[in-house]
N, C-alpha and C positions, 0 to 999 in steps of 0.2 A: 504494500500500500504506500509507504512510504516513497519509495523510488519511481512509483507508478505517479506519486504527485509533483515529486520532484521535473518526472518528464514533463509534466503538461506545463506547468511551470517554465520550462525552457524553449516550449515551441514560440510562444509570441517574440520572440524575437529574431524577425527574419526583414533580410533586408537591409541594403544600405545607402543613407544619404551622405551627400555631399556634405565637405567642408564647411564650418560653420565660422574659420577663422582664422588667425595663424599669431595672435599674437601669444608670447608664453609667458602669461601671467600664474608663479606658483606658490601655492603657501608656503614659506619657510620655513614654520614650527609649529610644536603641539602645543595645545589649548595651554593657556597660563596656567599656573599651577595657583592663581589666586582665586579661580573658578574652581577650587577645589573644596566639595562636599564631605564630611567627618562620613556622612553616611553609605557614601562609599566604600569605606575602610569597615563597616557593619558587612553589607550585603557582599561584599567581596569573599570576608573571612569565615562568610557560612557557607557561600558559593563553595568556596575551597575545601573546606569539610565534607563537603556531600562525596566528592573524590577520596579525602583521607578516611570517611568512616563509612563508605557502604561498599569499596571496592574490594570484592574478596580476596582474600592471601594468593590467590593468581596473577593479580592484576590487571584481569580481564572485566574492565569497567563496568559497570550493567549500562544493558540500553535505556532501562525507565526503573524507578526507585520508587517506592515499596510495592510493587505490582510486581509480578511472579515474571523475571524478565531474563534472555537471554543477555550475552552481552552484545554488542554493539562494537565492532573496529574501528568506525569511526569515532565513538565514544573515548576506546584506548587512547586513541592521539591526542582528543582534550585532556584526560587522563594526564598524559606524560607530559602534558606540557602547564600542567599545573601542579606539578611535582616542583620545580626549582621555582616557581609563583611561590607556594607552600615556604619553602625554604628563605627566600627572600622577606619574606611575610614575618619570617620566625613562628611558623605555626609545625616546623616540622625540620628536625637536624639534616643538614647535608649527607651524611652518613647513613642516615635511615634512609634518605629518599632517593639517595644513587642505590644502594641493597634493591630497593622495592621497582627501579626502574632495569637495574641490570637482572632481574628476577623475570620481572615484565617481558624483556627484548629477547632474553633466554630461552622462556618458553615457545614465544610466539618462532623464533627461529627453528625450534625442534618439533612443531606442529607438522604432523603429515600432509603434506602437496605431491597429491599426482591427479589423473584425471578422470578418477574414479568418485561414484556415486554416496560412499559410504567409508566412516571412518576417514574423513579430510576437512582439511581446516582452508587448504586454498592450493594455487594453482601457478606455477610462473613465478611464484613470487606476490601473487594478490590474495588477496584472506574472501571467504566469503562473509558477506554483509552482514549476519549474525551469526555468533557461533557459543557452546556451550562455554557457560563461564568456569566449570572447574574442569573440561578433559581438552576443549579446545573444539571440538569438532561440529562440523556445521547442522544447525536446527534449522526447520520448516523445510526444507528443499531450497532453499535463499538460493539468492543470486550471488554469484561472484562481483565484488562490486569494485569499479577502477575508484572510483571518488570515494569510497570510505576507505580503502588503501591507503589512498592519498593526505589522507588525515590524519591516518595511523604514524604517515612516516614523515609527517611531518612534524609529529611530536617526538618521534625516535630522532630526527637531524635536529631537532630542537637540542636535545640532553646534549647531543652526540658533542654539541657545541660548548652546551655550558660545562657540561663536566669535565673540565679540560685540567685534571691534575694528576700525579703520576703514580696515584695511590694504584694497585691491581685491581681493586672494584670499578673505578674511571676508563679507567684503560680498557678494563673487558668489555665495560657498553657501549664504550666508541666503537670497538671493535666489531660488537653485535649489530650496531643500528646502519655499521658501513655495510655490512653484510646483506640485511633485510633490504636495504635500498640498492646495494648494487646487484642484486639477485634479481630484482623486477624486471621483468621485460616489457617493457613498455610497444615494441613492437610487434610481440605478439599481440599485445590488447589491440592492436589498428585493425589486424585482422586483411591487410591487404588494401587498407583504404587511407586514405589521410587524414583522418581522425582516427582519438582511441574511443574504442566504444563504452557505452556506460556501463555493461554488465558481459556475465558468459553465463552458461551454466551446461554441466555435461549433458546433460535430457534434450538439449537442443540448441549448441552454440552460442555463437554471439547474437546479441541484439544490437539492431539496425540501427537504433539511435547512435550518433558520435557527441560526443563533449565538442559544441560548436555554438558559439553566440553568446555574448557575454551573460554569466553567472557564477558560481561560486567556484567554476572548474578553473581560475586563472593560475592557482597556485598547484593544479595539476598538469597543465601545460609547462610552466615552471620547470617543474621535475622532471618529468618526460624530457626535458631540452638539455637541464643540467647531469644528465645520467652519463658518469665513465664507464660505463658497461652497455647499455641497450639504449640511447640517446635516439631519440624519435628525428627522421632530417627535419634540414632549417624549411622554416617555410610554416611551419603546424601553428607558432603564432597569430600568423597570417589570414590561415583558413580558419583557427578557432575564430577571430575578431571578423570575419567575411559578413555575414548575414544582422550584424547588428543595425541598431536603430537608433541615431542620435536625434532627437524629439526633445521639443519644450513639453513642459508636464509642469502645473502651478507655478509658473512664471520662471520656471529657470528650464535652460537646455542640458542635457545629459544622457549618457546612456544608461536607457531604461531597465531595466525587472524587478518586476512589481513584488514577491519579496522580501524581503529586509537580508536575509538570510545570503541570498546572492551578491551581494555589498558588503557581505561581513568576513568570511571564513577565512579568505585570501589572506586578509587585512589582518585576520588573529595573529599573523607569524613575519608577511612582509611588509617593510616598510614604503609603502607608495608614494610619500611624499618627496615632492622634488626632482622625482625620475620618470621618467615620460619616455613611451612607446612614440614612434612619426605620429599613431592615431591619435592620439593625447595632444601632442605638439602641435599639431595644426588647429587644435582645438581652444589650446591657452591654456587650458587646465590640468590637472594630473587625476591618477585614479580615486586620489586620496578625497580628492573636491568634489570627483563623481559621484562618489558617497556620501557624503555630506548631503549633495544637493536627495539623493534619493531619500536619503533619511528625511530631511526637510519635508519633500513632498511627502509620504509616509503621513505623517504627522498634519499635513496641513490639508490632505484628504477624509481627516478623519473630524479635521475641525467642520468642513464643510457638511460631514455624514451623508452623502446625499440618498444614501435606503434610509436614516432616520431611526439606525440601531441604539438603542438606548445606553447612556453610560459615555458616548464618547466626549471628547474634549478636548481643548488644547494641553490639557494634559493627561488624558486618558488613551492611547492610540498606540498602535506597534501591528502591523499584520506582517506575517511569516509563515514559512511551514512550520508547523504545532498539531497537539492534541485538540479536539474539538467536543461539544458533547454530543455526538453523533448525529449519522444520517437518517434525520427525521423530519416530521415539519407540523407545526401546528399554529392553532392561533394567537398570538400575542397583542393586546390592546388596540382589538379589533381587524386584526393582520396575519395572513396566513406568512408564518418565517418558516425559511428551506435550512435545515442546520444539519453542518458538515461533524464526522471524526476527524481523524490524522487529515490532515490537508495543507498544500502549498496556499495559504492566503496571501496576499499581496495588492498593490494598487498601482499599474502602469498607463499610458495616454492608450495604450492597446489592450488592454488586457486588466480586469476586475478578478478577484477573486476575495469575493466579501461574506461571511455570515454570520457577523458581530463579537466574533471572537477574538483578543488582545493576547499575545504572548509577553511576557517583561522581557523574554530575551531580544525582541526586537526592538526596544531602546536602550537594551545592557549592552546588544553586541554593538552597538552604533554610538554608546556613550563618548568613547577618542573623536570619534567625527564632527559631531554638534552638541556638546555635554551642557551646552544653556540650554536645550528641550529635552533632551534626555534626563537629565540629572530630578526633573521636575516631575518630570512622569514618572519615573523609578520610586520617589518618592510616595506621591500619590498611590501608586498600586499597592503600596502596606495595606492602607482600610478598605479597599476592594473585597468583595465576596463577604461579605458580613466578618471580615478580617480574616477570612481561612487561606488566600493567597499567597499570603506573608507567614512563612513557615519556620522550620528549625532550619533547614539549608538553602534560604532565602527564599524564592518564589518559587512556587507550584508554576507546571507550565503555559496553562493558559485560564483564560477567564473571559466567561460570555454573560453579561449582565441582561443580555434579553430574554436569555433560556428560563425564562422565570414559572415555577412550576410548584406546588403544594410540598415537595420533597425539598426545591430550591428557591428559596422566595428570593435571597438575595440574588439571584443567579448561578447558573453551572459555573462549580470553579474546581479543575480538573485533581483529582485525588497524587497524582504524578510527578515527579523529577522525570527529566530525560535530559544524558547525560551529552545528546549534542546541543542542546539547548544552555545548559550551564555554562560548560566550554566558554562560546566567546564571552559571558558576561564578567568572568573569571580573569581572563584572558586581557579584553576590550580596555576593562578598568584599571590594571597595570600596566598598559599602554599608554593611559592617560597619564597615570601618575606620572610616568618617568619615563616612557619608551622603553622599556626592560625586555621585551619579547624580541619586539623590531630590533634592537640593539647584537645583540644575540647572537640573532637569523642574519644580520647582516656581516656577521663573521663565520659565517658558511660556504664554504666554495664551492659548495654544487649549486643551495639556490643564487649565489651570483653570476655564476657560469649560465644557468638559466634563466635571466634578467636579460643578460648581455646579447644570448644568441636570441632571443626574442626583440631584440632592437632596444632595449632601453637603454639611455644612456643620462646623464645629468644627477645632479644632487648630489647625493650619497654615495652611488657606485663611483662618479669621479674623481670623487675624493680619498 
């Protein structure tokens, strides 16, 4: 379901217009730190507990917490890269949290991969998209998934960075996450075509969709570009950015998806500010602004409401892929509402996907980008849901104030963590603090090597 939303999600954006511009107007720095909120430093340091206390002695993250959940591999890579978050935090010894991450990258490298049905964990080097949290091996019949791979190992190149000391615990999970990432074949996932595709699975190959048009796959083309070993050719930046749509949308121009989630993942790990693709450059602006503006519209589409979903507000607003309270539909205050489960929500100039439901991660993971609308809404969603929202490990994942029901008076507010959801709020907010992730990642020589052969050039990388 979830990847099934994901896709629909990434069709609206097909299509490309011309130049909008070419002067190179770019932010030069992160938000002030005098815009900085105490309550950040709350919702962050429970954020990062949901990691240190629900993730089993495996290290195989749950996909959704406290619901009976496998794990989730793209969950592991928020995981690990909020393991040295933890540590910086002081919520957890460097010592404990290199053990739990070289524990982590150990396993996942002795996980059976062949291309067999049963008893396997993944394939080439890619994990499938959910797999058991204590033996490793893949639940439901899932997919093979390139973009929760891609997550996974970007939290591995995360450590692989920071844990840069010459103790034998450092050393082995450099050693392990060079491994996991130069093992992928990135070229197998193409499959013969110029895109990698978004899934395989042995019952019936690949799937026909490719990772093409801007979304949250940027920091998978990334990888695929910076690989010493299975390096996708030049060119795949190219065709991924071919079909986009640069459109005005609530008074500002931008490349659109509707959302939030696709503007954020990239941005958990690299820094976009200052370095600009030709696309960008002749645009003025960098990715980092392209965000910003979508977050903005986000927010300012929900001021407007235009279905008249109860609850919104200029500080009540965030649509994303999230939990929902199901596919039902009944009457609300004289109105028949159509309400969704799991679903990509979002609000693009092409493309609606509305059915009154707010996730917090989509003003958590967007908080670095615009944290004067951000900061206010995060806020505000404490006393949401007659306050069940606002939990022990920050916020529950979503909340629908129209679903109003004799069980639900204040509204459905989702019983759930999910742990891609956490991730960038976790993530987003020590970005803000101090750039600590971006910092990092930016002493990484494979995502610079994939920055580079994608055309970027300016800021940061030439320095």
């Amino acid at each position: 379901m979830r990847a099934l939303a994901r896709a629909l999600a990434v069709v609206v954006l097909t299509g490309l217009l011309s130049c909008a511009g070419s002067e190179n107007v770019v932010p030069e720095a992160a938000p002030s730190v005098e815009r900085w909120d105490p309550f950040l430093d709350t919702l962050q340091e429970q954020t990062l507990r949901f990691f240190l206390e629900t993730t089993p002695p495996t290290g195989l993250a749950y996909d959704r917490y406290p619901s009976p959940s496998p794990s989730s591999i793209g969950a592991v890579g928020f995981a690990l890269t909020c393991y040295p978050i933890a540590v910086e935090r002081g919520l957890i010894g460097r010592e404990e949290a290199a053990r739990l991450v070289q524990k982590t990258l150990r396993l996942l490298l002795d996980l059976p991969q062949h291309e067999g049905t049963t008893n396997v964990s993944g394939y080439k080097g890619f994990f499938y998209h959910f797999i058991d949290v204590q033996d490793g091996t893949r639940v439901w019949t899932c997919e093979l998934s390139t973009i929760d791979t891609g997550l996974m190992l970007m939290g591995a190149l995360f450590c692989q960075t920071y844990f840069d000391r010459d103790d034998p615990v450092e050393q082995d999970l450099r050693h392990l996450a060079d491994t996991l990432y130069r093992r992928t074949d990135w070229n197998w996932a193409r499959d013969g075509s110029p895109g990698i595709s978004h899934s395989w699975r042995p019952e019936r190959g690949f799937n026909v969709t490719r990772w093409r048009g801007y979304d949250e796959s940027a920091f998978l083309i990334i990888l695929a570009l910076g690989s010493p070993t299975h390096p996708v050719p030049d060119g795949m930046w190219e065709y991924w950015l071919e079909p986009v749509k640069w459109a005005e949308y609530y008074g500002d121009e931008f490349i659109s998806f509707g959302p939030l989630f696709g503007h954020q993942y990239s941005f958990c790990w690299i820094d976009f500010r200052t370095i600009q693709d030709p696309y960008m450059r002749a645009r003025g602006i960098d990715y980092f602004e392209n965000s910003r503006r979508a977050t903005l519209s986000n927010r300012a589409y929900a001021i407007e409401n235009p279905e008249g979903w109860i609850g919104y507000a200029d500080s009540v607003w965030g649509l994303t892929a999230c939990d929902g309270p199901g596919d039902t539909a009944f009457v609300v205050e004289g109105r028949t509402r159509q309400f969704l489960g799991y679903s990509a929500r979002g609000a693009s100039f092409d493309w609606v996907n509305d059915d009154g439901t707010i996730a917090p991660t989509a003003a958590g993971g967007s908080v670095a980008f615009a944290p004067e609308v951000c900061i206010p809404a995060l806020k505000s969603l404490r006393s949401l849901g007659g306050g069940l929202l606002w939990r022990e490990y920050g916020f529950a994942d979503a909340y629908n104030a129209t679903f109003r029901t004799p069980a639900t008076p204040h509204g459905w507010v989702d019983r759930d963590y999910l742990g891609i959801d956490q991730g960038p709020i976790a993530i987003m907010i020590e970005n803000l603090r101090n750039g600590f992730v971006w910092d990092v990642v930016k002493k990484n020589p494979y995502i610079v090597r994939g920055l580079r052969r994608a055309g970027f050039t300016g800021g940061w990388l030439d320095e």
